[in-house]
Phi, psi and omega in degrees: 000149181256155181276138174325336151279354183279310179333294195301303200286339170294321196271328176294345215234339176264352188258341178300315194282311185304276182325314181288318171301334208257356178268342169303324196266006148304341181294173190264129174348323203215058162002282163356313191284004207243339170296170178265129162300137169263184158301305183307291169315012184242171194271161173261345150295114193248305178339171188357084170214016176316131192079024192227133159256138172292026071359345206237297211327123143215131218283128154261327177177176212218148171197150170034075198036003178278069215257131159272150150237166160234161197214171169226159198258152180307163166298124174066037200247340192204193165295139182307096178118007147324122174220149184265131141267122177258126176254168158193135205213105189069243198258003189211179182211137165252148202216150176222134172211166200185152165310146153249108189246122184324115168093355194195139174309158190244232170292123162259146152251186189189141190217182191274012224215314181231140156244134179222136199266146167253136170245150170273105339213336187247048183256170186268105166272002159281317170326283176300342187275305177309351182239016164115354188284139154272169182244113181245018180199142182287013190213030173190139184230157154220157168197148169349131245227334184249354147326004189183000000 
């Protein structure tokens, strides 16, 4: 039987680990956005993006003339842990936003030509590499529009 202070060093030392797992899992979802914007993050497209503050913009990657960011919506424009994927592409910019959630995939888009996913910074990316995604970023996947 145990004495009553190993008990107590036991329940401290199991309430340690809890405070400690949960500040690890406190960090924020899409990390990038916790940076200072640099130029390369701001869009060169500004038009029709009412309700995204510009400011949040960040550049993830660029293909075929085709460049993302993820974004964040102005305050109090969406649900708590919304986060945006922005394409732009020629004269326009296309935008999706959705919860970002620990682990799964957020907003997508989808054209005739790619569907492209924002990921959140722990999500599993072999996982993704099996359904056909390139990484062209560790926090934005694509694949072929008829691949899936």
């Amino acid at each position: 039987m145990r004495s009553l202070p190993d008990r107590s060093r036991l329940i401290a030392a199991g309430m340690c680990a809890v405070v400690l797992g949960l500040a690890v899992c406190a960090g924020p979802v899409l990390g990038l956005l916790e940076e200072d914007q640099t130029d390369q993050d701001i869009l060169t497209i500004q038009t029709d993006l009412e309700g995204i503050d510009l400011a949040s913009t960040r550049f993830l990657a660029e293909r075929d003339g085709v460049e993302y960011f993820a974004a964040t919506p102005v305050d109090g424009g969406s649900a708590k842990g919304t986060v945006c994927l922005l394409v732009e592409e020629g004269i326009g910019v296309g935008l999706e936003c959705a919860p970002l959630e620990r682990g799964r995939a957020g907003a997508t888009i989808r054209d005739s030509r790619v569907t492209a996913a924002l990921l959140p910074d722990d999500v599993d990316r072999n996982a993704l590499a099996d359904e056909g995604f390139d990484l062209l970023h560790p926090n934005l996947a694509v694949r072929p529009a008829d691949a899936g």
